[in-house]
PDB file of N, CA, C and O in Angstrom:
ATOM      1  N   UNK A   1      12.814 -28.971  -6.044  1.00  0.00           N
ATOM      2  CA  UNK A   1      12.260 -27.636  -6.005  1.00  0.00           C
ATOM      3  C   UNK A   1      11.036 -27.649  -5.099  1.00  0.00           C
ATOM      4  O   UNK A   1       9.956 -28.150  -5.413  1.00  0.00           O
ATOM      5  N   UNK A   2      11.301 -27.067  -3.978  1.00  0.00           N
ATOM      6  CA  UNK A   2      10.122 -26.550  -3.381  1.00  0.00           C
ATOM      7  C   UNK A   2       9.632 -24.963  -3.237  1.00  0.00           C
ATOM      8  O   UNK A   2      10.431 -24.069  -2.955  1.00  0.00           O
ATOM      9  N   UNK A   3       8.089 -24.712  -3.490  1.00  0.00           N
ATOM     10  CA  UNK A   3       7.536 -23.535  -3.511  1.00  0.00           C
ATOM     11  C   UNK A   3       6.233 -23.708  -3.050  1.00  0.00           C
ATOM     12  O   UNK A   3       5.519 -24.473  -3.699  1.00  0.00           O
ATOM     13  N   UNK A   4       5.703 -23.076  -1.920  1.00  0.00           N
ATOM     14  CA  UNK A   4       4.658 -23.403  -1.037  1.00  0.00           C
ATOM     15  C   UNK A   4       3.016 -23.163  -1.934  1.00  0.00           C
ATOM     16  O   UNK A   4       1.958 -23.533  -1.426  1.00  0.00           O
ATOM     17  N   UNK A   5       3.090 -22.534  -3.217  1.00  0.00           N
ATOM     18  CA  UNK A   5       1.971 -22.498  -3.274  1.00  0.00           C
ATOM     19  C   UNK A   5       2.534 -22.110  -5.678  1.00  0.00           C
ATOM     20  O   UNK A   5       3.491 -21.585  -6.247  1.00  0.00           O
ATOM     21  N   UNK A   6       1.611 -22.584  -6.008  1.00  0.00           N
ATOM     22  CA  UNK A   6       1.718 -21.977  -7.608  1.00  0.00           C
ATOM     23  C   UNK A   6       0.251 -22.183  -8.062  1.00  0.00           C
ATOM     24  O   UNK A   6      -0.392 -23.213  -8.262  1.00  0.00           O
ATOM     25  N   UNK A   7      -0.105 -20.729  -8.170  1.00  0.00           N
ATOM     26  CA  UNK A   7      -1.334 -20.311  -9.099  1.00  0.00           C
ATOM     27  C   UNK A   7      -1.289 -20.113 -10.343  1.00  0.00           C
ATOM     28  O   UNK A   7      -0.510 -19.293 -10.829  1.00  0.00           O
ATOM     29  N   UNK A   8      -2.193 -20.897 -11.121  1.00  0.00           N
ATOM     30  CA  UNK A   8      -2.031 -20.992 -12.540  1.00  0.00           C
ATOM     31  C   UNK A   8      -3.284 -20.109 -13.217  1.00  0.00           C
ATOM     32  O   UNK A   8      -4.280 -20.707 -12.810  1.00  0.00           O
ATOM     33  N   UNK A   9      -3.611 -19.309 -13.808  1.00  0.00           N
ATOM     34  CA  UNK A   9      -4.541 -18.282 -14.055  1.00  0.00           C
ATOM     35  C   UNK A   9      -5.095 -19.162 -15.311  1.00  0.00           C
ATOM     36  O   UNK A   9      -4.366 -20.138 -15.488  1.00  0.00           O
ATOM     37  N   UNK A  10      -6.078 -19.097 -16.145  1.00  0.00           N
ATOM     38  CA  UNK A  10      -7.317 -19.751 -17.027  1.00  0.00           C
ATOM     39  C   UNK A  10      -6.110 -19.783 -18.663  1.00  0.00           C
ATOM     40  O   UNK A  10      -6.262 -20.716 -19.451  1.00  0.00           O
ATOM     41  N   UNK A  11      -5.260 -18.933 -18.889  1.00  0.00           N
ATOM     42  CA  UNK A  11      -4.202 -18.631 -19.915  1.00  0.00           C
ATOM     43  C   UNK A  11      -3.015 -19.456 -19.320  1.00  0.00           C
ATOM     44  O   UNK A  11      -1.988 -19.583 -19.986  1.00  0.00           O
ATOM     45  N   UNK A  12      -3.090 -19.813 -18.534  1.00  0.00           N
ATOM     46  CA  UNK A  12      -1.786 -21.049 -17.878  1.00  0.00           C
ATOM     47  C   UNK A  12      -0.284 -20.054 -17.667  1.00  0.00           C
ATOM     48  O   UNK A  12       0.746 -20.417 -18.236  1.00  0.00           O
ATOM     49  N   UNK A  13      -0.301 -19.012 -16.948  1.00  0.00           N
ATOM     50  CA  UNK A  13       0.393 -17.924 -16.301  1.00  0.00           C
ATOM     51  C   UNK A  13       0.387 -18.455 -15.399  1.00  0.00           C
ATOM     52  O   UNK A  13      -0.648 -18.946 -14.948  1.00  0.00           O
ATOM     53  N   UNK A  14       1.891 -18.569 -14.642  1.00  0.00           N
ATOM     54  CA  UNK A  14       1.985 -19.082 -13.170  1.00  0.00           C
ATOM     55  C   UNK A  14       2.289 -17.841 -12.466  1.00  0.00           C
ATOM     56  O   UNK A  14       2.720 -16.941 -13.188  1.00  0.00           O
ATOM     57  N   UNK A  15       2.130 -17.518 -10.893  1.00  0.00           N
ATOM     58  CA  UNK A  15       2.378 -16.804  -9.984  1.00  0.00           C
ATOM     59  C   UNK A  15       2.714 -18.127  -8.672  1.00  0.00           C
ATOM     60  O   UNK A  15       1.929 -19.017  -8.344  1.00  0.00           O
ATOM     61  N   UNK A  16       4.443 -17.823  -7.986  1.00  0.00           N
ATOM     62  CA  UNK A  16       4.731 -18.620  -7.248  1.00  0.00           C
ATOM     63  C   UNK A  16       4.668 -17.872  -5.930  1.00  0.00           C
ATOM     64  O   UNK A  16       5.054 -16.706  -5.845  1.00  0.00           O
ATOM     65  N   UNK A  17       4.106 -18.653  -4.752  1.00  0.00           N
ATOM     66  CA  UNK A  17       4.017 -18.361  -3.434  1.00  0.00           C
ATOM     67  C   UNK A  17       5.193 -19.068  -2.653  1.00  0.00           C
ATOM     68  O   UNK A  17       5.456 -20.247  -2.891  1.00  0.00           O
ATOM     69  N   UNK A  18       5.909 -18.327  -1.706  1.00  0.00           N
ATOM     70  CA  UNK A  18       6.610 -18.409  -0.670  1.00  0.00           C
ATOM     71  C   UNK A  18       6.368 -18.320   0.782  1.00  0.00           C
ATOM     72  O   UNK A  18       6.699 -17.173   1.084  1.00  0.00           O
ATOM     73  N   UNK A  19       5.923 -18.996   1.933  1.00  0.00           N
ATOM     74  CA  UNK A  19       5.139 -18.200   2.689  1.00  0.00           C
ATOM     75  C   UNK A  19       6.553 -18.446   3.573  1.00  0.00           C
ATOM     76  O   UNK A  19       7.041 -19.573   3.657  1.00  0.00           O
ATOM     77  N   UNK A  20       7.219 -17.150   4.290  1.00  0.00           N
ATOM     78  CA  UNK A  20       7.851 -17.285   5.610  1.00  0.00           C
ATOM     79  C   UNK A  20       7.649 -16.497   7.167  1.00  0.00           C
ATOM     80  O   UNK A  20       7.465 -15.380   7.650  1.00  0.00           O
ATOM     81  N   UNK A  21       7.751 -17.333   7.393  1.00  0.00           N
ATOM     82  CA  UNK A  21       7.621 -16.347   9.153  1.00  0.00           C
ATOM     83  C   UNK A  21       8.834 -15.488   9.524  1.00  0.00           C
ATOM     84  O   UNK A  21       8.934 -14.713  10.474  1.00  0.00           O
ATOM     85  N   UNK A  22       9.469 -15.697   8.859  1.00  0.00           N
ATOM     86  CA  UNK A  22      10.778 -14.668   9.229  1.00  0.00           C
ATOM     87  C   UNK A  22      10.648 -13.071   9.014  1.00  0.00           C
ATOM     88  O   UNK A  22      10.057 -12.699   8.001  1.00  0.00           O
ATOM     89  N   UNK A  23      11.162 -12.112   9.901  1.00  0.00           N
ATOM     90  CA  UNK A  23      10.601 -10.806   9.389  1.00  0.00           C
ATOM     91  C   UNK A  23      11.704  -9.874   8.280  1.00  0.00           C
ATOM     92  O   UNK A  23      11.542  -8.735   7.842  1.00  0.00           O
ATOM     93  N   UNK A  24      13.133 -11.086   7.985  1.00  0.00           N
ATOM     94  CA  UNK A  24      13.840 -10.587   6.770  1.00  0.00           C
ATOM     95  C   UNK A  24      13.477 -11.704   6.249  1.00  0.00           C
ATOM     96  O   UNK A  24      13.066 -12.767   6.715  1.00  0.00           O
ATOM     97  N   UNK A  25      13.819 -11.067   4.569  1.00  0.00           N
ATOM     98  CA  UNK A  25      14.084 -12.092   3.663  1.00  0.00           C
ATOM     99  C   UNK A  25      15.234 -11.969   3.090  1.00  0.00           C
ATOM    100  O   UNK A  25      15.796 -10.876   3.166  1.00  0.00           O
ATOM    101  N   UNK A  26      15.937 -13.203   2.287  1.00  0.00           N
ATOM    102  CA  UNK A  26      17.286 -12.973   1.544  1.00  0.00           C
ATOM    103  C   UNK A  26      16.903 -13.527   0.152  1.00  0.00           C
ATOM    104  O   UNK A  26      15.752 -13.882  -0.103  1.00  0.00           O
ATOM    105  N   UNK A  27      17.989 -13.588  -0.797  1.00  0.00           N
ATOM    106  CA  UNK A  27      17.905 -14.181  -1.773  1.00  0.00           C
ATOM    107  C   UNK A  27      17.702 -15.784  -1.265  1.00  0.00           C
ATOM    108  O   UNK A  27      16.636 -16.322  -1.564  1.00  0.00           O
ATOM    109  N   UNK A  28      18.523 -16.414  -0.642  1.00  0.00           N
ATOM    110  CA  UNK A  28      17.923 -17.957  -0.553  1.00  0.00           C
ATOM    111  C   UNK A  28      16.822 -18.438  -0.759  1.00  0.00           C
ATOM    112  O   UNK A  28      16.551 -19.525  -1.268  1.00  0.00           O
ATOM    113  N   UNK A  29      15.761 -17.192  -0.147  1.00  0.00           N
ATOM    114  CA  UNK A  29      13.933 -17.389   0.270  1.00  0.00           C
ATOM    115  C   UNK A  29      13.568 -17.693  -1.391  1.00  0.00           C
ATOM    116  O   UNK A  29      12.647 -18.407  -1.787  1.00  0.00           O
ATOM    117  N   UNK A  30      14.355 -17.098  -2.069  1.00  0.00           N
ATOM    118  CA  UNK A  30      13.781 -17.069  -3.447  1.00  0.00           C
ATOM    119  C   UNK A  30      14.442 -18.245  -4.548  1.00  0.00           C
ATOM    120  O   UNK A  30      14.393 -18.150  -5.774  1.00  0.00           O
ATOM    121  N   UNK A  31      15.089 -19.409  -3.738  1.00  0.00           N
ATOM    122  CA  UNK A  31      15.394 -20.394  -4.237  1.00  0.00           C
ATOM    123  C   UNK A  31      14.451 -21.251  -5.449  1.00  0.00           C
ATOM    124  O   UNK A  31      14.623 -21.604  -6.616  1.00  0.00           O
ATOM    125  N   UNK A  32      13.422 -21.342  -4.473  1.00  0.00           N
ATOM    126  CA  UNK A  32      12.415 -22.108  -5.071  1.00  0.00           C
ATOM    127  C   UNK A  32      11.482 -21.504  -6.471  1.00  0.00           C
ATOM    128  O   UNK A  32      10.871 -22.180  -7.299  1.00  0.00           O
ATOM    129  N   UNK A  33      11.565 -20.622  -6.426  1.00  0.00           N
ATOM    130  CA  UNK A  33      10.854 -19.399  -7.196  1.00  0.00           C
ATOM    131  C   UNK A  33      11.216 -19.533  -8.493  1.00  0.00           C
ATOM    132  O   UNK A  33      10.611 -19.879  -9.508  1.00  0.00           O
ATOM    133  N   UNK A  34      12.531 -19.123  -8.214  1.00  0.00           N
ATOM    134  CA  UNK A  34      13.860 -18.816  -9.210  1.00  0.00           C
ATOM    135  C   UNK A  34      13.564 -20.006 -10.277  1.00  0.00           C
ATOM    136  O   UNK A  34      13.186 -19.978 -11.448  1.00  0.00           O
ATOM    137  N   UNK A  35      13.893 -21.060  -9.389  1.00  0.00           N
ATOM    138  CA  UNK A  35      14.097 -22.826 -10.412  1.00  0.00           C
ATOM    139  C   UNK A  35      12.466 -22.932 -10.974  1.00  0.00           C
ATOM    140  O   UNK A  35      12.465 -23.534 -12.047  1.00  0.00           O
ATOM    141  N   UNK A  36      11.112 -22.525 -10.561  1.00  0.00           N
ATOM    142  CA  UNK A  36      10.156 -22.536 -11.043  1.00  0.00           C
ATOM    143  C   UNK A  36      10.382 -21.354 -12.582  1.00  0.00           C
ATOM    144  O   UNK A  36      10.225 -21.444 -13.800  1.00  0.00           O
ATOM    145  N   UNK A  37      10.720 -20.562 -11.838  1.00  0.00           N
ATOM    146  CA  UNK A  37      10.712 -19.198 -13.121  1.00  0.00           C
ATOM    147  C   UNK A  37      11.392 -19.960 -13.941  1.00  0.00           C
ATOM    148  O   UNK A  37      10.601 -20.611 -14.623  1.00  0.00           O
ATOM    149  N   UNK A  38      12.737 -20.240 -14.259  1.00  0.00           N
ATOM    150  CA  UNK A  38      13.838 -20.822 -15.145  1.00  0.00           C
ATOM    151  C   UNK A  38      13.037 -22.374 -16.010  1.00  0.00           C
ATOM    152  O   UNK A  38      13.188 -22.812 -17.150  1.00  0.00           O
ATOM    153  N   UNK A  39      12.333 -22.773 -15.046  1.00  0.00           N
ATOM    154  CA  UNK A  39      11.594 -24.205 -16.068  1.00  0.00           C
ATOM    155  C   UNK A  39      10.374 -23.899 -16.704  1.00  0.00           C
ATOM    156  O   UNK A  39      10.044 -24.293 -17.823  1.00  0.00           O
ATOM    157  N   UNK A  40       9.739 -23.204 -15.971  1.00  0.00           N
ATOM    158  CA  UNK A  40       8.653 -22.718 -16.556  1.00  0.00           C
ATOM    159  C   UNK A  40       8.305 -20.773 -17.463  1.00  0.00           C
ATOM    160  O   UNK A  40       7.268 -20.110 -17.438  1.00  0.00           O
ATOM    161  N   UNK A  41       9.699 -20.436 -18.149  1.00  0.00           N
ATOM    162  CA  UNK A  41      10.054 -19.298 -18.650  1.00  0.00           C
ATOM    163  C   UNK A  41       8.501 -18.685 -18.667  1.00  0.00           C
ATOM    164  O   UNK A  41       7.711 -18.734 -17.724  1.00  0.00           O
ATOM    165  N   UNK A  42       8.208 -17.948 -20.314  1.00  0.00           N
ATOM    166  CA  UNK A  42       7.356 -17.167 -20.009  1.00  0.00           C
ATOM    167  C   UNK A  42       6.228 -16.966 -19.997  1.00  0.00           C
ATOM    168  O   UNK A  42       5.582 -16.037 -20.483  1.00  0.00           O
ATOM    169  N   UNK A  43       5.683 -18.530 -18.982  1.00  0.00           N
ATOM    170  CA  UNK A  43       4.501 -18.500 -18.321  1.00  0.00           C
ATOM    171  C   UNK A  43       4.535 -17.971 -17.005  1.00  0.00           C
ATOM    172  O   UNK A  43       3.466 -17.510 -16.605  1.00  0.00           O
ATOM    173  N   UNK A  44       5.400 -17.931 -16.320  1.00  0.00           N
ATOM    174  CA  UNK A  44       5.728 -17.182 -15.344  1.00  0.00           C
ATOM    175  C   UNK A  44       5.488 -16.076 -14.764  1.00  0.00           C
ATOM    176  O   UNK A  44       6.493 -15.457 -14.416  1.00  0.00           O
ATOM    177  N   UNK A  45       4.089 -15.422 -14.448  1.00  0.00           N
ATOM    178  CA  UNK A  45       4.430 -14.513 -14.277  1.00  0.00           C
ATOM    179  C   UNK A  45       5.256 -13.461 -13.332  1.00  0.00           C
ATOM    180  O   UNK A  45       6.053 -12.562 -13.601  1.00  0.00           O
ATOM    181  N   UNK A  46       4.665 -14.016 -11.985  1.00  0.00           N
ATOM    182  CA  UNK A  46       5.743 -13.079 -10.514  1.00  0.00           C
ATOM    183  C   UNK A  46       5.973 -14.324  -9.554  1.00  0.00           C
ATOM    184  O   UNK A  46       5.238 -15.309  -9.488  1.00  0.00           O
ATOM    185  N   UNK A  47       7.027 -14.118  -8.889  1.00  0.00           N
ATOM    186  CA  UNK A  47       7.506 -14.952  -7.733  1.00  0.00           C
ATOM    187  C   UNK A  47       7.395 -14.024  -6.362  1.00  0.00           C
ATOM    188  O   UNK A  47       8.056 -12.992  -6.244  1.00  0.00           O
ATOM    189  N   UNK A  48       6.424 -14.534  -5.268  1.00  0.00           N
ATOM    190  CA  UNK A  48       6.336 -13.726  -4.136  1.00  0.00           C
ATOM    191  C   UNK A  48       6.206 -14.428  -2.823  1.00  0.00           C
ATOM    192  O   UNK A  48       5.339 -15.184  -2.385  1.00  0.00           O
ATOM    193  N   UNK A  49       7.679 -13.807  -2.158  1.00  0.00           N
ATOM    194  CA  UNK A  49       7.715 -14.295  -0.416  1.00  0.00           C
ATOM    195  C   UNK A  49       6.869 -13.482   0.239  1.00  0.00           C
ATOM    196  O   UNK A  49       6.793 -12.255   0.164  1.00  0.00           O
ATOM    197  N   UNK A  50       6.161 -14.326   0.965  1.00  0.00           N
ATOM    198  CA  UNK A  50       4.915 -13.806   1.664  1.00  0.00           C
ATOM    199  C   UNK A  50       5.935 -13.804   3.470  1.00  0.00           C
ATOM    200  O   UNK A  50       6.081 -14.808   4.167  1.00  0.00           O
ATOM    201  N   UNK A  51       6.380 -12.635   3.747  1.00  0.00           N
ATOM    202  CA  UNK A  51       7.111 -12.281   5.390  1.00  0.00           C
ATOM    203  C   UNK A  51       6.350 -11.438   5.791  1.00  0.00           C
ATOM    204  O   UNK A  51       5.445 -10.890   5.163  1.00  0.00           O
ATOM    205  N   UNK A  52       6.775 -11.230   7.218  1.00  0.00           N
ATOM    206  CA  UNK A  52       6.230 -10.974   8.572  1.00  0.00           C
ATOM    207  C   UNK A  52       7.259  -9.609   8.762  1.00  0.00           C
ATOM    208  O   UNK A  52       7.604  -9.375   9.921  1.00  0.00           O
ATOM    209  N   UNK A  53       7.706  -8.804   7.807  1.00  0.00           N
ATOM    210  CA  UNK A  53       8.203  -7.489   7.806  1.00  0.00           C
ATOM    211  C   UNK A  53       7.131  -6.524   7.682  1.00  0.00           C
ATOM    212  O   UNK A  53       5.912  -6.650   7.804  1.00  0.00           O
ATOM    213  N   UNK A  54       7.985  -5.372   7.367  1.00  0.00           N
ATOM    214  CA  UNK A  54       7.113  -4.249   6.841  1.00  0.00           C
ATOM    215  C   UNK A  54       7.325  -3.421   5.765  1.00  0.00           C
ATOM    216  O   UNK A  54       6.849  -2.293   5.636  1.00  0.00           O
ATOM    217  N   UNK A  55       8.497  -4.353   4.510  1.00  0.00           N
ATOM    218  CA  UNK A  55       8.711  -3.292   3.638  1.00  0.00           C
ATOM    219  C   UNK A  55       7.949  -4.205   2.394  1.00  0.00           C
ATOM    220  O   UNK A  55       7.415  -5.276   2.684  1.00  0.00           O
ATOM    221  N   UNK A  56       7.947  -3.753   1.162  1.00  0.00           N
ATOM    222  CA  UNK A  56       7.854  -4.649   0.124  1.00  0.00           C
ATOM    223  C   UNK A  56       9.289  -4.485  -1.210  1.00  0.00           C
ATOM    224  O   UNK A  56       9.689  -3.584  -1.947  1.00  0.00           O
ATOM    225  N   UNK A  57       9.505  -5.298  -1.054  1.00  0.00           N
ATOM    226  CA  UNK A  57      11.416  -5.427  -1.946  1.00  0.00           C
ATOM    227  C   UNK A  57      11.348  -6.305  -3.162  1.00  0.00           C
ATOM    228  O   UNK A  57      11.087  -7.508  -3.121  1.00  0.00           O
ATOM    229  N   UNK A  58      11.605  -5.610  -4.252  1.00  0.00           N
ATOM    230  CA  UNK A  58      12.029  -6.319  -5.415  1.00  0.00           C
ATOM    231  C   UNK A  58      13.254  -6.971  -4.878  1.00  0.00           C
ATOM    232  O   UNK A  58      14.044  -6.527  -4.045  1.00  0.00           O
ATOM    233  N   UNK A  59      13.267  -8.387  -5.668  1.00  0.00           N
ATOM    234  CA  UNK A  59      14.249  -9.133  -5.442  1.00  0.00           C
ATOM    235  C   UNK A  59      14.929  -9.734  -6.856  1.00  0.00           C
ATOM    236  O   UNK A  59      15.536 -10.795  -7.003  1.00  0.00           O
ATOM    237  N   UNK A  60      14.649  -8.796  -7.749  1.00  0.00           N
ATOM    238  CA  UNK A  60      14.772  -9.437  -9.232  1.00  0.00           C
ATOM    239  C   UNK A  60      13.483  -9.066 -10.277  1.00  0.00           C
ATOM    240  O   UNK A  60      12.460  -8.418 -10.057  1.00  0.00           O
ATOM    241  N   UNK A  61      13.948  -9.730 -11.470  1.00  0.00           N
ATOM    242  CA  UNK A  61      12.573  -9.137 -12.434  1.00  0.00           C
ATOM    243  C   UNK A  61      11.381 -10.556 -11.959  1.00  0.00           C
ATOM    244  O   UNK A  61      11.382 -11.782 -12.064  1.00  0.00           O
ATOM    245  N   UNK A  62      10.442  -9.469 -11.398  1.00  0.00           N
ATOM    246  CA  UNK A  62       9.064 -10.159 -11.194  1.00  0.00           C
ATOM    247  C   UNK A  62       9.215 -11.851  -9.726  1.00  0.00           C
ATOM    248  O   UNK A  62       8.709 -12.944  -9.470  1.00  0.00           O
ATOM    249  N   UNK A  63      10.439 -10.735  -9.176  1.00  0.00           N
ATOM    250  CA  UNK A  63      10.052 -11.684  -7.946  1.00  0.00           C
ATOM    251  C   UNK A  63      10.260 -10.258  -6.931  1.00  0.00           C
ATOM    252  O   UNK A  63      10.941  -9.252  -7.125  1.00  0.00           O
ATOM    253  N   UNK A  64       9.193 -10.721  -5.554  1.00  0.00           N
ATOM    254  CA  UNK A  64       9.009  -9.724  -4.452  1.00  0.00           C
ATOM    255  C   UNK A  64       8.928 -10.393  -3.740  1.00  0.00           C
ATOM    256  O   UNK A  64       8.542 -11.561  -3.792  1.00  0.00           O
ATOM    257  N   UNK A  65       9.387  -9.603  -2.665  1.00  0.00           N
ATOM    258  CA  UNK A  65       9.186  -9.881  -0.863  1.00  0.00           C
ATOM    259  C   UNK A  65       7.800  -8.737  -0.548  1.00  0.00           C
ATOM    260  O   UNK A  65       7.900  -7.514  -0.639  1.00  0.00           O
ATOM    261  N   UNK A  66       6.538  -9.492  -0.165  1.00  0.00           N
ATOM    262  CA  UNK A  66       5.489  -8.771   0.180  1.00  0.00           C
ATOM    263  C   UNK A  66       5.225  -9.301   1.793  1.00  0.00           C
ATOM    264  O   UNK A  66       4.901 -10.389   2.271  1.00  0.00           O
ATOM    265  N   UNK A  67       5.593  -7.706   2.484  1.00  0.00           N
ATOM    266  CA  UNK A  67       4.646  -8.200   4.206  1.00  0.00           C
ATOM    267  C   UNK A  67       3.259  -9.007   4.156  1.00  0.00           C
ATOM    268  O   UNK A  67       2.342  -8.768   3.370  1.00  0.00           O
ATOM    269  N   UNK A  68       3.269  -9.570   4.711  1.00  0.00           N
ATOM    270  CA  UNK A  68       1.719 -10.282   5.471  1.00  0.00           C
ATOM    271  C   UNK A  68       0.560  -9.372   5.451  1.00  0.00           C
ATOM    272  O   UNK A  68      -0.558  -9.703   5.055  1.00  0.00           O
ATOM    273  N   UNK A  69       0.962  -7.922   6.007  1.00  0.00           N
ATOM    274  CA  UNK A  69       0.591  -7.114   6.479  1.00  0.00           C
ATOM    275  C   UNK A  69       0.025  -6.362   5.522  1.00  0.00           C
ATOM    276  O   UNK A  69      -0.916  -5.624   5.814  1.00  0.00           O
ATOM    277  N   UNK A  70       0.590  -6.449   4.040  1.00  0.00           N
ATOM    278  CA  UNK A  70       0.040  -5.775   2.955  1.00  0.00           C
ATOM    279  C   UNK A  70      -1.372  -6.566   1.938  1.00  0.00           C
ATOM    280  O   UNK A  70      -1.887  -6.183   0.887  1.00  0.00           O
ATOM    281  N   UNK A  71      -1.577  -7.445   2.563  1.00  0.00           N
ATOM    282  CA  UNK A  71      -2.502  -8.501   1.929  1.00  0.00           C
ATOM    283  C   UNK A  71      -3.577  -7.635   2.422  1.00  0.00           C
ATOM    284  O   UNK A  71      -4.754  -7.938   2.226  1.00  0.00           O
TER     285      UNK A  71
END
């Protein structure tokens, strides 16, 4: 399992980072996410691909595709 970045908040809530340069994303992008969410249930809180688009897309419960651009 790889996932480019996991923030753990002071209550031990994870939020997983994806960073891609691509300006789509697919489900694949959210490989890594997914297998974090599934081992680590409901500490989990969101899974997010960080792309070089311009929309922001649910990709499932509490995973997103967020532009660069929206940071």
């Amino acid at each position: 399992m790889e996932v480019d970045f996991v923030l753990e908040s002071t209550d031990r809530q994870l939020i997983g980072i994806e960073v891609k340069a691509a300006a789509t994303v697919t489900h694949d992008d959210f490989r890594g996410l997914k297998k974090l969410q599934t081992l680590t249930g409901k500490r989990f809180v969101s899974g997010i691909v960080l792309h070089d688009g311009d929309q922001a897309l649910p990709f499932g419960e509490g995973l997103w595709a967020v532009p660069f651009a929206m940071l």
